[in-house]
Every structure is written in structure tokens, then in C-alpha cells.
ROGUKE-715224 format. One record per residue (C-alpha): chain; residue in one letter; x, y, z. Coordinates in pm, 1 decimal. Layout:
BEGIN
node ch:A | aa:A | u:X | v:Y | w:Z
...
END
This chain:
BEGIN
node ch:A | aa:X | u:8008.6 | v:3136.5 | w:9784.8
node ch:A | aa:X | u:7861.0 | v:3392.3 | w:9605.9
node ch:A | aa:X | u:8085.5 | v:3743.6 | w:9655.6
node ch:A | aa:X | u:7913.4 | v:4036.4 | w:9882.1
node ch:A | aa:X | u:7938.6 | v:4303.9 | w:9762.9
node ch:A | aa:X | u:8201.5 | v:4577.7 | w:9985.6
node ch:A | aa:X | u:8046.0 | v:4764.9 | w:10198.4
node ch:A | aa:X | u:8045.8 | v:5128.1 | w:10116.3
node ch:A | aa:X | u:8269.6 | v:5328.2 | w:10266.6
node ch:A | aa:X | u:8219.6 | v:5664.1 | w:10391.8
node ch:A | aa:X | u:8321.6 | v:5946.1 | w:10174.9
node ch:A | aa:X | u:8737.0 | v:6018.6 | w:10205.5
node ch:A | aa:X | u:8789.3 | v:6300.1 | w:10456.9
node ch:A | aa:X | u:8960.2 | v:6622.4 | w:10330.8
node ch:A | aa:X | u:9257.9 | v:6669.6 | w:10477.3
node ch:A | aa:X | u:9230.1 | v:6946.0 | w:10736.4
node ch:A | aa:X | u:9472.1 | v:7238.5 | w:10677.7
node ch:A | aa:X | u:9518.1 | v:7525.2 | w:10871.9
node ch:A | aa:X | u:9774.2 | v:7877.5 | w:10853.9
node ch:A | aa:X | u:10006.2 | v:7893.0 | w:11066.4
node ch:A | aa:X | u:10075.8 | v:8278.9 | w:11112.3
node ch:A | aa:X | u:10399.4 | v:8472.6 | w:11255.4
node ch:A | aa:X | u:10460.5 | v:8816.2 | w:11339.5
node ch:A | aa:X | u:10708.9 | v:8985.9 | w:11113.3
node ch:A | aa:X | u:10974.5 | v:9261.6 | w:11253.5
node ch:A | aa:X | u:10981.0 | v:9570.9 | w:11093.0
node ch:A | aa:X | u:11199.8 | v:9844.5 | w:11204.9
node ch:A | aa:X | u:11197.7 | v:10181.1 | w:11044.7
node ch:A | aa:X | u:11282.6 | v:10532.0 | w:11187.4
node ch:A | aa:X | u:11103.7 | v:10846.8 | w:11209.9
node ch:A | aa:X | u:11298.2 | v:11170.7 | w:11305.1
node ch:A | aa:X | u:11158.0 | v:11344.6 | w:11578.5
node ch:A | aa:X | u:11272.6 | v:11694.6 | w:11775.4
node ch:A | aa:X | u:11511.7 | v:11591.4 | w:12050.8
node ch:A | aa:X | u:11704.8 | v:11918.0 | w:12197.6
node ch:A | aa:X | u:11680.1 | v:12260.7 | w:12021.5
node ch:A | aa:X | u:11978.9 | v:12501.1 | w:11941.5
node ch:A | aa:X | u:12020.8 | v:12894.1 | w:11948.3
node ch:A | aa:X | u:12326.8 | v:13107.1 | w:11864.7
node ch:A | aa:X | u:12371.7 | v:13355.8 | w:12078.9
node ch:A | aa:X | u:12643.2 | v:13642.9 | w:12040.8
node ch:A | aa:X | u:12824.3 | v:13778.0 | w:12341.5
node ch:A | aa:X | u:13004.3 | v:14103.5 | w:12402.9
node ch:A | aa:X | u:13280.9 | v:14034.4 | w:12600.7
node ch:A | aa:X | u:13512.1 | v:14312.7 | w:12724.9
node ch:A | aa:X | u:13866.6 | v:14265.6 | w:12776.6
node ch:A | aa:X | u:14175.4 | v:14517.5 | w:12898.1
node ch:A | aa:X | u:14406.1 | v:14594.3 | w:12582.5
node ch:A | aa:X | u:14762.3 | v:14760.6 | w:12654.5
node ch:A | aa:X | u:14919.4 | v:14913.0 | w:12341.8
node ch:A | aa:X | u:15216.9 | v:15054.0 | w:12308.8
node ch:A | aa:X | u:15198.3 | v:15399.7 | w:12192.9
node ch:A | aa:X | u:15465.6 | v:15665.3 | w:12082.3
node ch:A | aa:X | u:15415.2 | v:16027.9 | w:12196.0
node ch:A | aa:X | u:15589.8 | v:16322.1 | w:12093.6
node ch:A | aa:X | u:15627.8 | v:16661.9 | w:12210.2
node ch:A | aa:X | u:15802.5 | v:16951.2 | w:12135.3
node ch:A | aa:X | u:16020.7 | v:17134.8 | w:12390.8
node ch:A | aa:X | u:16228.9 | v:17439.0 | w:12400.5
node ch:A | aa:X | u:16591.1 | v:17411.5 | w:12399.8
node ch:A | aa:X | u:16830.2 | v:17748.9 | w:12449.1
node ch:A | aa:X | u:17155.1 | v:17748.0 | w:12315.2
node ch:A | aa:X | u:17423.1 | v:17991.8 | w:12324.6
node ch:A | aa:X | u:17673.8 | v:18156.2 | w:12100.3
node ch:A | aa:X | u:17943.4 | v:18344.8 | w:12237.0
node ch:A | aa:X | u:18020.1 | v:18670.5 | w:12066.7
node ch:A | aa:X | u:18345.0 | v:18777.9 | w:11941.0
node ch:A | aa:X | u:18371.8 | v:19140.4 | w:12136.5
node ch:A | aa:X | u:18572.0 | v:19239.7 | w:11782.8
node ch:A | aa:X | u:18216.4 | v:19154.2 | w:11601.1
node ch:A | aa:X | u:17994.9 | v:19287.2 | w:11926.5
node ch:A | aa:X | u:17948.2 | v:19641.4 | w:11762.9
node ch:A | aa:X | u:17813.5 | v:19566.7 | w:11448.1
node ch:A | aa:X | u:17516.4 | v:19419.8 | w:11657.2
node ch:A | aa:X | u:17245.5 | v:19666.1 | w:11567.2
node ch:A | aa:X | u:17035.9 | v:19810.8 | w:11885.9
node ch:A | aa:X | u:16693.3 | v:19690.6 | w:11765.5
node ch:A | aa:X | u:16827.0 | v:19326.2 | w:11800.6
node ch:A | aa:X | u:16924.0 | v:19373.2 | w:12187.5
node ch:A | aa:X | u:16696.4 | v:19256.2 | w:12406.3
node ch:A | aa:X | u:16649.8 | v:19453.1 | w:12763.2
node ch:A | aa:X | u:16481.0 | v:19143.0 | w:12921.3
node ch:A | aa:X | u:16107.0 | v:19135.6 | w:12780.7
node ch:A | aa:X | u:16021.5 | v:18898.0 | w:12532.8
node ch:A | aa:X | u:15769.3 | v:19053.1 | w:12303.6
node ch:A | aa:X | u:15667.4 | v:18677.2 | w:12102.2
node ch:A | aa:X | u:15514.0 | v:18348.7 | w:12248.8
node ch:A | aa:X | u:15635.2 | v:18030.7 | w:12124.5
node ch:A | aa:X | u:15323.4 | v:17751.1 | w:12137.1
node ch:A | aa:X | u:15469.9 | v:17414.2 | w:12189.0
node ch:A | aa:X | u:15305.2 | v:17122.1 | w:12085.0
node ch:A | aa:X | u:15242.0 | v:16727.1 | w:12198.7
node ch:A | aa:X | u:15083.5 | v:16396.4 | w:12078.3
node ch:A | aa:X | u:14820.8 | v:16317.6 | w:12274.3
node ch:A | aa:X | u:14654.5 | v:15933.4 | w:12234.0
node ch:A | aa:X | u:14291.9 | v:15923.7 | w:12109.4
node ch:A | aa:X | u:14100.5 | v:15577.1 | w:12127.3
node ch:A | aa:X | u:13858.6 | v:15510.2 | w:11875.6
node ch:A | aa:X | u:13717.6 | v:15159.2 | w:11941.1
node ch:A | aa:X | u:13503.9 | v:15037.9 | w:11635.8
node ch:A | aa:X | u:13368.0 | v:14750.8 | w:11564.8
node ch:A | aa:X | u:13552.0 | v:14505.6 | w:11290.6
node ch:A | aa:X | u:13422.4 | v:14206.7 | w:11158.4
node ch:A | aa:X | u:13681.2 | v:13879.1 | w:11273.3
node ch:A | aa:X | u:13483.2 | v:13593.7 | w:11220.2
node ch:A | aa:X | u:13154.5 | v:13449.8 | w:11037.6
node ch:A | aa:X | u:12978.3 | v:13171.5 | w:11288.1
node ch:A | aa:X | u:12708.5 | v:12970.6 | w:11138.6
node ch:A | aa:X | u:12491.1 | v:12708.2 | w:11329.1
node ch:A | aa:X | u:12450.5 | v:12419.4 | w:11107.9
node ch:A | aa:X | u:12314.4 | v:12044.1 | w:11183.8
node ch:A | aa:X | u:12490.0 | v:11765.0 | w:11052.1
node ch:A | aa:X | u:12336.1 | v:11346.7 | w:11006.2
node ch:A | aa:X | u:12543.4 | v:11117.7 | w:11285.9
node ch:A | aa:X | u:12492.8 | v:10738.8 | w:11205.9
node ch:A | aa:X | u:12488.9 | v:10479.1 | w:11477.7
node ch:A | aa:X | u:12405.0 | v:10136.2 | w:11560.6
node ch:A | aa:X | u:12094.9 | v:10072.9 | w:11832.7
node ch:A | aa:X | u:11963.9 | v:9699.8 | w:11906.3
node ch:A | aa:X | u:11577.4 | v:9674.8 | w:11901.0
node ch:A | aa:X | u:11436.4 | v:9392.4 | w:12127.3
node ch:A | aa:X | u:11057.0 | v:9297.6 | w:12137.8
node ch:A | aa:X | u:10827.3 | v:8972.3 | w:12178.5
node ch:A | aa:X | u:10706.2 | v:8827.8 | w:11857.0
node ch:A | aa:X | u:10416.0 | v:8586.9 | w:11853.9
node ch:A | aa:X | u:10366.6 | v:8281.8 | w:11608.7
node ch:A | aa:X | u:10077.8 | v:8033.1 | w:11630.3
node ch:A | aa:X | u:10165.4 | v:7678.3 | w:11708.3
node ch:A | aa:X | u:9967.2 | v:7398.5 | w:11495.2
node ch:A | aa:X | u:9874.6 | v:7078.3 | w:11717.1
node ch:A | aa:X | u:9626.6 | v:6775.0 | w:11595.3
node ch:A | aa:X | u:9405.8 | v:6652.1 | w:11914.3
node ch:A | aa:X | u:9259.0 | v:6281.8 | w:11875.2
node ch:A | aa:X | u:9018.8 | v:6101.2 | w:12044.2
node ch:A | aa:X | u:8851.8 | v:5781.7 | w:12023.8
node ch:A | aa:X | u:8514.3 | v:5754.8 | w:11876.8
node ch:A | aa:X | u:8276.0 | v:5496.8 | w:12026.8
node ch:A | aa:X | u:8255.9 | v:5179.3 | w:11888.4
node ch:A | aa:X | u:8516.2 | v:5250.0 | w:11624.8
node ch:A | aa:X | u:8834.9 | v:4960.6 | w:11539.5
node ch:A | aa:X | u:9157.8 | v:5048.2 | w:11743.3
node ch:A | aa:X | u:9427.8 | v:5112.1 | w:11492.1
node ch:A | aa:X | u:9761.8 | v:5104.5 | w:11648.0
END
């Protein structure tokens, strides 16, 4: 029996191949204004009670009591009839309140990074690779 020669065979496939593709999370952060700050400065009045020391001057008589023996050399200029001929000006402290304003305390506003920990959720997609087959007419049935 002579040999036939095979058949031909139709050309080898390629293999198909496709990409499979997934989304990728990225998280970064971006600063962005959330409240705003002012510093304001109050005058606030309060009532103050210091202790102060006054002084004044007052008159005080005294009295000597004179020998009679040593009453006449007491010249007659020196008697007085009654009048008084000089003033004496007395004199007090009085308080005076100066209120000024002094320097106590330097306030500065400054900001200041606070770290913490947030979760991030979202939906990420991926594609999902599936082979469909189907019988072609009149082909062998490989099992």
C-alpha cells in the first residue's frame, strides 16, 4: 500500500492573549483651608484695692509751766494778749492714680502640623479574563 501523503493541516493558531487590567489605589493629601483664626485683644477692666499710707500733719499744743521765780525775766514783746499774728499751713498726703499702660505678656498666634490616622475606603475595578467555546459544525468531538 503505497503511503498517502498527510493531509495538510491548517496553520497552528496563535495563542490568544489578552491584559488583564486593575485599578491601582493611590492616596495622597492636599492641604486645603478648613477654619480661619484671628487674635483679638481685649480691654478688660477690673476693681483694684491698694493699700495706701497717708500722712498729715497736725498741730499739737503743749505746755510748760513757768517758774514764777523765772516769770519776770519774760520780756513784754514775747507776751501774747490773745491775737495770733502768724498762720501755720498744715499739710497732708493725698493719693493720686496714674494708671498707665505696662507691657505683661507677648501673645503670638502660631499654627502647628497634628498627625493622624484616617481609613480611605473606595471600589476598585479589575477585569476578569474568561475563554467562551463553542462547537463548530461538522468538527471531531474532543473530550
Amino acid at each position: 500500500m503505497p503511503q498517502l501523503p498527510n493531509p495538510p493541516h491548517p496553520p497552528e493558531p496563535q495563542p490568544a492573549e489578552a491584559t488583564r487590567t486593575q485599578q491601582q489605589l493611590t492616596v495622597t493629601t492636599e492641604v486645603v483651608p478648613v477654619r480661619r483664626a484671628v487674635l483679638h485683644v481685649e480691654t478688660v477692666s477690673e476693681q483694684v484695692m491698694v493699700p495706701v499710707t497717708l500722712t498729715r500733719q497736725q498741730v499739737r499744743v503743749e505746755y510748760d509751766d513757768i517758774d514764777p521765780a523765772t516769770a519776770a525775766r519774760v520780756l513784754a514783746g514775747q507776751q501774747l494778749d490773745g491775737a495770733v499774728s502768724d498762720w501755720l499751713v498744715l499739710t497732708a498726703d493725698e493719693p493720686v492714680i496714674t494708671a498707665r499702660p505696662v507691657p505683661v505678656e507677648r501673645v503670638r498666634l502660631a499654627t502647628s502640623w497634628v498627625n493622624a490616622t484616617a481609613a480611605v475606603q473606595t471600589q476598585l475595578t479589575h477585569d476578569d479574563v474568561r475563554v467562551e467555546t463553542t462547537d463548530i459544525p461538522g468538527a471531531p468531538h474532543h473530550a
